[in-house]
C-alpha positions in Angstrom: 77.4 19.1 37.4 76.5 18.7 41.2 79.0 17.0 43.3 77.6 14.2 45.8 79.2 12.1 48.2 80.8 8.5 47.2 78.2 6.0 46.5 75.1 8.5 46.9 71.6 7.4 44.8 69.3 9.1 42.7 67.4 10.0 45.9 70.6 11.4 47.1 70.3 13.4 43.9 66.7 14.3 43.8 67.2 15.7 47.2 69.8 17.8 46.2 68.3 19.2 43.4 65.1 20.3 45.6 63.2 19.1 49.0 59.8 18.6 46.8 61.5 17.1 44.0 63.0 14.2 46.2 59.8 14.0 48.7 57.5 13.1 45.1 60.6 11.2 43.7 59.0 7.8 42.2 61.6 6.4 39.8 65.0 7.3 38.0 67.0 7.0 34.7 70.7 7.1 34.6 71.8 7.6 31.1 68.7 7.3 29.9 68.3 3.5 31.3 65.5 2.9 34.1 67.1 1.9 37.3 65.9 1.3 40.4 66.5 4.4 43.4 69.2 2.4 45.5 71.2 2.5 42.2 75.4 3.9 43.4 75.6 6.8 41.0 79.4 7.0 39.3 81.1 9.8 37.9 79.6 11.5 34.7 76.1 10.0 34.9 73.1 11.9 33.2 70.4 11.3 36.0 67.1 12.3 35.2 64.3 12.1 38.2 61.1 10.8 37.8 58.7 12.5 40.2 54.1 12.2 40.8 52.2 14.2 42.9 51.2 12.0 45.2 54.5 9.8 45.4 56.4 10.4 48.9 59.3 9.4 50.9 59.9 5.9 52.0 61.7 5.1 55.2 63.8 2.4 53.5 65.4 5.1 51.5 67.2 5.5 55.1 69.0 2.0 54.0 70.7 3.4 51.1 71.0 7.1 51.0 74.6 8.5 52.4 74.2 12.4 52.2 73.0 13.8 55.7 70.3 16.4 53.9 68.5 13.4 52.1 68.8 11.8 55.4 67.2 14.6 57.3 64.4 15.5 54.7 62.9 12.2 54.5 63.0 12.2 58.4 61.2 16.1 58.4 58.6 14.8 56.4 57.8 11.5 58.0 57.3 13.8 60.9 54.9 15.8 59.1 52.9 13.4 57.6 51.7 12.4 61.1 50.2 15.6 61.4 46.7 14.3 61.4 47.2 11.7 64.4 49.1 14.2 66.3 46.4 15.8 66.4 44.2 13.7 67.1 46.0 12.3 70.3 46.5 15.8 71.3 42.7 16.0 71.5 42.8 12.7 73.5 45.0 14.5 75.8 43.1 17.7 76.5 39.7 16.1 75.6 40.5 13.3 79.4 41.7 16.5 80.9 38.6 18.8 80.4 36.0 16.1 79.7 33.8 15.8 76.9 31.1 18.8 77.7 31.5 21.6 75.6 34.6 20.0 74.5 33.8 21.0 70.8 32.9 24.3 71.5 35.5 25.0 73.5 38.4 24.4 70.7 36.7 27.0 68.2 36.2 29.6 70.9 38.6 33.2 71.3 39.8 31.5 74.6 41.1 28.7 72.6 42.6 30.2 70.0 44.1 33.1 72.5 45.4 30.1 74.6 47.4 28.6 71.7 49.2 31.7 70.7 50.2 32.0 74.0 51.7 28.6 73.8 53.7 29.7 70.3 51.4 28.1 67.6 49.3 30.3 65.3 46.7 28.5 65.2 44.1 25.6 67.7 45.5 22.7 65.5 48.8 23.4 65.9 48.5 23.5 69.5 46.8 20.0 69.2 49.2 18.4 66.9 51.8 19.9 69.6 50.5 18.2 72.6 50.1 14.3 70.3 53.9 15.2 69.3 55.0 16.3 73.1 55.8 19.2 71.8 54.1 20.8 75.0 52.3 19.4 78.3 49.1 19.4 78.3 49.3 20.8 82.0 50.8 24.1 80.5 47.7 23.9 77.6 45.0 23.9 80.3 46.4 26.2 82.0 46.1 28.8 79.2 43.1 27.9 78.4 41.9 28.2 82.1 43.7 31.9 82.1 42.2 32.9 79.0 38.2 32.1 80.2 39.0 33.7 83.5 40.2 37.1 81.2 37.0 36.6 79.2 34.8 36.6 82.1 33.2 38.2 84.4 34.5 37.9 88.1 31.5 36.5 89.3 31.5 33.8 86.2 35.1 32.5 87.4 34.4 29.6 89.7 31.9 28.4 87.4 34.7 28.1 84.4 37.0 26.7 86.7 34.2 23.6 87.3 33.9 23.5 83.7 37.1 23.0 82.7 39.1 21.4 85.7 36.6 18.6 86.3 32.7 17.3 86.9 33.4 17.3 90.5 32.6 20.5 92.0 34.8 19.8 94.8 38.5 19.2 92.6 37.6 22.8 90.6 36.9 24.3 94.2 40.5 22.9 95.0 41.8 24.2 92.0 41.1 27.6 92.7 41.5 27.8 96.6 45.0 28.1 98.1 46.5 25.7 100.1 47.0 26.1 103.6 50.3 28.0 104.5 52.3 27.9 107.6 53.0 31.2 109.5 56.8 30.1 109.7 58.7 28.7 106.9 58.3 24.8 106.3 60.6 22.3 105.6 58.1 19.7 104.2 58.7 19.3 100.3 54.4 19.6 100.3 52.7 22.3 101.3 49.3 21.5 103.1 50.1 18.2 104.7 52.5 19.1 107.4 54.0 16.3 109.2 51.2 13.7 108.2 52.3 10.9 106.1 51.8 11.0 101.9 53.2 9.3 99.0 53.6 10.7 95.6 51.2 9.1 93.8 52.0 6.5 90.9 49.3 6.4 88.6 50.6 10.1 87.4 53.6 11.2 89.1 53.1 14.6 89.7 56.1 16.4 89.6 57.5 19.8 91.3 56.2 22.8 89.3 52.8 20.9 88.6 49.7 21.6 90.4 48.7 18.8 92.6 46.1 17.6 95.1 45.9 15.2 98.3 43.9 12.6 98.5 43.4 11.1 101.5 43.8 7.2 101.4 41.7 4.3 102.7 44.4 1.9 103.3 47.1 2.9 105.9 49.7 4.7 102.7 48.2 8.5 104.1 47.8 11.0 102.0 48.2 10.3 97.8 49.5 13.1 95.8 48.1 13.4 92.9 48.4 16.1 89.7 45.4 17.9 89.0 42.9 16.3 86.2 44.2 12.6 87.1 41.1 10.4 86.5 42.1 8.1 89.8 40.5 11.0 92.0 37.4 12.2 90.1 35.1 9.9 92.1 36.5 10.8 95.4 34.6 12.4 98.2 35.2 16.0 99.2 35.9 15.5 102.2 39.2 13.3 101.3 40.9 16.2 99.1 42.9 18.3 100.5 44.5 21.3 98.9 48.2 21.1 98.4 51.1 22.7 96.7 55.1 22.1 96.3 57.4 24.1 99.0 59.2 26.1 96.1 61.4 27.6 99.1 62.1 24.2 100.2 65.9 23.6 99.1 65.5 19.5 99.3 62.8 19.9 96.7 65.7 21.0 93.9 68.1 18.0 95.0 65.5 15.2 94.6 64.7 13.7 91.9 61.1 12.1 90.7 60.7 9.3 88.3 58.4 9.4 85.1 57.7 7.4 82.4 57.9 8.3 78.5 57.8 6.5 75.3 59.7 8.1 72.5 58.9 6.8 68.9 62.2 6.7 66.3 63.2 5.4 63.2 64.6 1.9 63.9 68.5 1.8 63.7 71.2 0.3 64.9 72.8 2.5 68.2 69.4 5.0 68.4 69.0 3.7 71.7 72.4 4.7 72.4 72.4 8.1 71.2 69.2 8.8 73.2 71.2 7.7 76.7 74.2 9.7 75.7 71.5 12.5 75.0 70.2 11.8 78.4 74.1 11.3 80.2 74.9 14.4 79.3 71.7 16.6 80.5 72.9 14.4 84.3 69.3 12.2 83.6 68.7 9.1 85.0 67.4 5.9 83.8 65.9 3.6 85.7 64.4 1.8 82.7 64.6 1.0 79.0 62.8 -0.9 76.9 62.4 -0.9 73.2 59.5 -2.5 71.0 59.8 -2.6 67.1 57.6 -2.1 64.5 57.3 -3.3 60.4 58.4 0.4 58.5 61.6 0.8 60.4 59.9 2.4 63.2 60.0 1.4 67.2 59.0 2.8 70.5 60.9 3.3 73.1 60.0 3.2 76.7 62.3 4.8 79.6 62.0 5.4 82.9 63.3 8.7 84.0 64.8 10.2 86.8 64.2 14.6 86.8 63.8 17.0 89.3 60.7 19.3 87.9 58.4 19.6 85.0 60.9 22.3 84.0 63.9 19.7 83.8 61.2 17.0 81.8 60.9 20.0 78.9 64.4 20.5 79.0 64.9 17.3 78.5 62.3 16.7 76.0 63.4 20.2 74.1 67.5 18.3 73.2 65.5 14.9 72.4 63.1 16.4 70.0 66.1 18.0 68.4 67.5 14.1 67.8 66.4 13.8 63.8 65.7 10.0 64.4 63.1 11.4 67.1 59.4 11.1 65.5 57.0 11.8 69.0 58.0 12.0 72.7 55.5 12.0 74.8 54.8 11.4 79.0 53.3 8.4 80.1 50.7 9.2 83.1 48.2 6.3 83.8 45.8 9.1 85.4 45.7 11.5 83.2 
């Protein structure tokens, strides 16, 4: 006998049986008699699971199923099943951010490998299929990667793997590595580098406190841009109008502002999601200065929000309590420069 909920299916059933046994679930008898899986199972039925290999979950089981574990499963392993093009946007991500030289040969290197374990996943792919989910930034994945070469180097080989990896232009890798200009005294400017000339963050990215970032010096009369590292909008510009800058850390004004930045999160389409995700958001004191929701056929929709956070450490947090959300498929940041 196993006791189920009022009105629960054969799906219902197949899922509490086992996970595999509901995920290759293709048909189901009740009492010997062929009926279909949305079929309100009553007291004292024989049911009797039909399962293939290659059958799988459908997301309009969601419709009909009333137990929270079927509910959940068939949620874990839509997720899953979008392994492969997880991974390959995460090599989008990293492939804009490091360009294509050596791009290949870079992903089956020790480096590589050394870099994702630092990041928590055993293996390159994993790392990948964590950046297309949002899973981690890909600022945090260069980064490790850009630590890892240094340690694998010689000192005299450094700047060059810097070049290599933060850009074609000699002149953004040489601002990577060099430190910005520091003040004898203690600034009150939420940018180091710049003080008391004019800037604007910049929008094409919107670089965010914790982030590494560069100044750009503009044509019109907006000052100086400030950019994150790796944004595509300054590749092309000349040396001699970037300036090395960083964020005031010991600048108190820094932790009370906020920055805004854009993400699309993809979940299954229900009624009140986009609720939940700005209670979600309420409650970690987020907020949003935008919403807007797209649907899709297969009960899916995006989701895109304009956010209100004080640091790339508050935009994991928050990211870290959405992903936990089991109608959350992919979150991901929105940077038009990167």
């Amino acid at each position: 006998m196993i006791p189920l909920s009022r009105g629960a299916t054969p799906v219902d059933f197949a899922y509490r049986i086992h996970t595999e046994v509901g995920n290759h679930c293709t048909g189901a008898r009740v009492n010997s008699r062929i009926v279909t899986l949305d079929t309100p199972l009553a007291n004292g039925d024989i049911v009797e699971i039909i399962t293939q290999k290659n059958g799988h979950p459908s997301l309009d089981w969601l419709n009909f199923v009333v137990t929270p574990s079927a509910r959940n499963r068939i949620r874990q392993w839509y997720k899953r099943s979008h392994r492969d093009e997880n991974i390959a946007r995460g090599r989008d991500l990293l492939e804009k951010e490091l360009g294509r030289n050596g791009f290949d040969a870079l992903l089956k290197s020790d480096p590589a490998q050394l870099a994702a374990e630092r990041c928590n996943y055993p293996t390159v792919d994993d790392l990948l299929a964590g950046l297309g989910y949002g899973e981690v930034t890909v600022n945090l994945a260069v980064n490790r990667l850009r630590e890892e070469i240094i340690k694998a180097q010689k000192p005299k080989e450094v700047l060059s793997s810097e070049a290599s990896l933060g850009d074609s232009n000699q002149v953004l890798a040489d601002a990577v590595t060099s430190p910005p200009r520091h003040r004898t005294t203690p600034s009150k400017d939420p940018i180091l580098g710049i003080e008391g000339l004019v800037y604007h963050i910049a929008g094409c990215c919107s670089p965010l406190p914790g982030e590494a970032i560069l100044g750009s010096v503009s044509l019109g009369s907006r000052g100086i841009a400030i950019h994150r590292q790796g944004c595509h909008n300054i590749a092309d510009v000349p040396g001699d109008r970037l300036i090395p800058v960083s964020w005031n850390t010991g600048d108190t004004t820094i932790t009370r502002q906020t920055y805004p930045v854009e993400v699309k999160i993809e979940v299954i389409d229900r009624v009140g999601v986009l609720k939940d995700i700005l209670s979600h958001l309420s409650d970690l004191q987020i907020n949003v200065h935008k919403a807007q929701v797209k649907t899709f056929p297969g009960q899916t929709a995006e989701i895109d929000l304009g956010l209100d956070v004080r640091d790339s450490a508050h935009l994991e947090q928050t990211f870290s309590q959405l992903r936990k959300m089991t109608d959350v498929l992919n979150i991901r940041r929105l940077s038009q420069g990167l």
